[in-house]
MISEZA-103549 format. One record per residue: residue number from 0; x, y, z of N, C-alpha, C in turn. Coordinates in pm, whole numbers. Layout:
BEGIN
PT seq    n.X    n.Y    n.Z   ca.X   ca.Y   ca.Z    c.X    c.Y    c.Z
PT NUM      X      Y      Z      X      Y      Z      X      Y      Z
...
***
This chain:
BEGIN
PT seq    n.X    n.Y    n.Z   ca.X   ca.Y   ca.Z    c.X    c.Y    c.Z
PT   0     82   -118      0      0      0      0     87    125      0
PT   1    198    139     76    273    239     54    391    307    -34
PT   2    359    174   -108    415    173   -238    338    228   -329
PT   3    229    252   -320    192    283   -438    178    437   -488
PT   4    207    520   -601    255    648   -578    145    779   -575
PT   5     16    696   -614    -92    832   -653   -156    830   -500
PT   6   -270    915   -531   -366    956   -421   -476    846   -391
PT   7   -485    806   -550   -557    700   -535   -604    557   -573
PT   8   -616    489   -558   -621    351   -587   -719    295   -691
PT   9   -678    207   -748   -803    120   -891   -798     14   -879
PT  10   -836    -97   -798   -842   -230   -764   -933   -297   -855
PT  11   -856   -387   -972   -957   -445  -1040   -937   -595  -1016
PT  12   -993   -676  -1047   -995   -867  -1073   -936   -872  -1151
PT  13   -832   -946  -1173   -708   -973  -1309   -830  -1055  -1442
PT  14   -795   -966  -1507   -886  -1008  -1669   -994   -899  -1687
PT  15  -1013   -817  -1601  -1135   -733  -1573  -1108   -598  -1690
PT  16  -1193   -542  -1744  -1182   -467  -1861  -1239   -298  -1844
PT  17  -1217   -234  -1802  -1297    -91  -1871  -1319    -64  -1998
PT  18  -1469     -1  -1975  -1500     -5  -2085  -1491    140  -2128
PT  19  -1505    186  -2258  -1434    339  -2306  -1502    456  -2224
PT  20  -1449    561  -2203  -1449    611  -2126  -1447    652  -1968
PT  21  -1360    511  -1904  -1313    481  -1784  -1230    585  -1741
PT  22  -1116    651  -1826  -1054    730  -1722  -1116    938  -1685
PT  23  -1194    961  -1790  -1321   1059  -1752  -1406   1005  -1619
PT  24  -1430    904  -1634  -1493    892  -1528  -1475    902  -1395
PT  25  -1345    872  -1421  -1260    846  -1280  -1169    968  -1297
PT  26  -1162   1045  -1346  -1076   1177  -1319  -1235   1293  -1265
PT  27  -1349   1301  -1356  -1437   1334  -1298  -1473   1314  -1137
PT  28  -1473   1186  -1040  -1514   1140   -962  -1399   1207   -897
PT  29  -1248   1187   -854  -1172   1192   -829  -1155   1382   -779
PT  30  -1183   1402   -833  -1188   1578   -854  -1328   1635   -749
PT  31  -1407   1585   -767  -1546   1615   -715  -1539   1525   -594
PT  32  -1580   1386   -543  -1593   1315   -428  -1450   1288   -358
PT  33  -1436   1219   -240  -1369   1149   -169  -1416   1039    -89
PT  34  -1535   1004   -153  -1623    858   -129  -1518    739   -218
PT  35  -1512    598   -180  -1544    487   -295  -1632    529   -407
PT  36  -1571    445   -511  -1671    463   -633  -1635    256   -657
PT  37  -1732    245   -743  -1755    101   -856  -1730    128   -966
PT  38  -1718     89  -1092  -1761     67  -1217  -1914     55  -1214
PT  39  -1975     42  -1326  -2121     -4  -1327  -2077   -134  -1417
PT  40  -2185   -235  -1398  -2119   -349  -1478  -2206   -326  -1651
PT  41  -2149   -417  -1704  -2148   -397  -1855  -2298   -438  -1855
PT  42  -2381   -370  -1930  -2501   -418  -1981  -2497   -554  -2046
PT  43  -2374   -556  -2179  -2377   -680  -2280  -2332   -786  -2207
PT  44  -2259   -824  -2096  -2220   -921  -1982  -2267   -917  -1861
PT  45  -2421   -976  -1852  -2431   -995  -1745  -2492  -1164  -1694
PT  46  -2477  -1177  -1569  -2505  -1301  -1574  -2657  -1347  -1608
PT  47  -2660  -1448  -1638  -2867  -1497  -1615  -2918  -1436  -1540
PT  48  -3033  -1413  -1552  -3134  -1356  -1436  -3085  -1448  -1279
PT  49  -3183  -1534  -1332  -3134  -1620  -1153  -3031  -1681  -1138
PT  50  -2911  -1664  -1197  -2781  -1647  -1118  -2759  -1574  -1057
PT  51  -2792  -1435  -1088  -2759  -1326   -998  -2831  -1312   -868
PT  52  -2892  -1418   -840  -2974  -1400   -748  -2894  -1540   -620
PT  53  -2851  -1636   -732  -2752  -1710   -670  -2655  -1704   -590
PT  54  -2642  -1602   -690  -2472  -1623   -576  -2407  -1472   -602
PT  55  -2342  -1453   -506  -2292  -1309   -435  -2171  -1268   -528
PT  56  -2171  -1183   -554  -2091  -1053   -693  -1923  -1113   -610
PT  57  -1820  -1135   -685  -1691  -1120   -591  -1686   -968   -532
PT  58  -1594   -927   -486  -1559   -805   -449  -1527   -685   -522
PT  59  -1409   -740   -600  -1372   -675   -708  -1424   -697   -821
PT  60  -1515   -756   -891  -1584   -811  -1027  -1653   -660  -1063
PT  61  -1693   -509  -1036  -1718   -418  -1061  -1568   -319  -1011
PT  62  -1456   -342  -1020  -1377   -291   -938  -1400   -173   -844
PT  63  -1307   -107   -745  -1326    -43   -648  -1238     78   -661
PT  64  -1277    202   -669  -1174    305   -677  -1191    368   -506
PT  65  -1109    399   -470  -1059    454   -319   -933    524   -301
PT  66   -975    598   -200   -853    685   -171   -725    594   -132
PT  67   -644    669    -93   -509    607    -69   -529    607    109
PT  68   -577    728    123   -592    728    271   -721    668    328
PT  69   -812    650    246   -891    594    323   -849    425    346
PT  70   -779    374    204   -769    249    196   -650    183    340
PT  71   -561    311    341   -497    293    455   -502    266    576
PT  72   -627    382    665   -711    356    735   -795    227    722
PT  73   -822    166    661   -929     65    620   -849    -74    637
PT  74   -722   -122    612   -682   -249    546   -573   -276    693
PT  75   -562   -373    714   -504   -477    841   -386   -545    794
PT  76   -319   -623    847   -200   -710    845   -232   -813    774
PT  77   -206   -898    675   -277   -970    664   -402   -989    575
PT  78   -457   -874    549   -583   -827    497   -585   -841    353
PT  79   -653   -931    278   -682   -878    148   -723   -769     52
PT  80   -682   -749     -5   -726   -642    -79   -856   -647   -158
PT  81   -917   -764   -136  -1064   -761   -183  -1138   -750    -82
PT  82  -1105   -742     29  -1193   -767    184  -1209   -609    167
PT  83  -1123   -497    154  -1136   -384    191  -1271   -325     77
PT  84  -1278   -422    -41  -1366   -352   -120  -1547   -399    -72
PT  85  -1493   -483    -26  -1690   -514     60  -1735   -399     74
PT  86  -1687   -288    107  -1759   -189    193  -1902   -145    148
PT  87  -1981    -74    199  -2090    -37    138  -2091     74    104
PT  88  -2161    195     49  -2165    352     82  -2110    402    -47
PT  89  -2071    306   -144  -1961    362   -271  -2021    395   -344
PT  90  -1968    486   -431  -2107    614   -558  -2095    482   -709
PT  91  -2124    506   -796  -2108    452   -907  -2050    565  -1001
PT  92  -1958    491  -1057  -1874    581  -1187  -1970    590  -1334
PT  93  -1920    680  -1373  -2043    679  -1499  -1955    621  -1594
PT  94  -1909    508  -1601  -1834    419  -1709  -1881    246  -1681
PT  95  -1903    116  -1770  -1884     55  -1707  -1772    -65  -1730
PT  96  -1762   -195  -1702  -1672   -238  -1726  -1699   -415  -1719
PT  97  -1607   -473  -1807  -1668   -611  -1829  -1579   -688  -1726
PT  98  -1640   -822  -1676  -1629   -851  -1544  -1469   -960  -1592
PT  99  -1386   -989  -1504  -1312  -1107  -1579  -1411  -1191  -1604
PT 100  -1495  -1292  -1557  -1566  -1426  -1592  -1601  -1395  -1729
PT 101  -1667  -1277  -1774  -1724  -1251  -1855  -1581  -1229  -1993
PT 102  -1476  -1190  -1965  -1364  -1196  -2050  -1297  -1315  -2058
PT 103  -1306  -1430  -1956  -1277  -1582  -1959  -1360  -1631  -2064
PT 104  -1499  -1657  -2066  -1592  -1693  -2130  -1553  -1660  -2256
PT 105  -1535  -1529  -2305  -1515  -1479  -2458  -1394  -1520  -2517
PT 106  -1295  -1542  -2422  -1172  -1603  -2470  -1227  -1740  -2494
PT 107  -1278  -1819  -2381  -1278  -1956  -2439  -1362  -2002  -2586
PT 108  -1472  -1920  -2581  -1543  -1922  -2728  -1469  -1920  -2830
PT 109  -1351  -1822  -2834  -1318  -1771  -2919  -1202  -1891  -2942
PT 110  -1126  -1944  -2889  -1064  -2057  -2921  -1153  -2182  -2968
PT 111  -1264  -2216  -2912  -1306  -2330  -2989  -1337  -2309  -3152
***
């Protein structure tokens, strides 16, 4: 964490995608709040209806933008870096972004 050099943090799921106009969004947000923000998830990837009702979003699968200091305050010894994104209270970015599962899936299609 103290390695890292900006103000603020972009925690995504490895494979996870923004979609165009991600960094407006997040320079917008960034400028104006000092809340968490999400992505919004992609309209064209989403799961089945009653999957989503199944089973619980990972943490990072909409990634998590946060301060540096709040994340600081926030994260433990030990602590994952997806545990800190549970939180509740976070705004939504006006961009959204495709989930990894959803970029696994398109890769594997795309090889068969």
């Amino acid at each position: 964490m103290r390695s890292a050099r900006g103000d603020w943090l972009l925690l995504l799921e490895p494979g996870a995608r923004p979609l165009a106009g991600w960094v407006d969004a997040i320079v917008d947000h960034v400028s104006i709040n000092k809340n968490p923000a999400r992505f919004l998830g992609s309209r064209n990837h989403r799961r089945p209806f009653f999957k989503r009702f199944a089973r619980r979003a990972a943490p990072l699968e909409q990634g998590y933008l946060v301060s540096k200091r709040q994340a600081s305050a926030t994260v433990r010894t030990g602590m994952a870096l997806a545990d800190m994104a549970g939180r509740s209270g976070v705004r939504k970015l006006v961009a959204e972004i495709v989930p990894a599962w959803a970029v696994k899936a398109m890769r594997a299609e795309s090889v068969d």
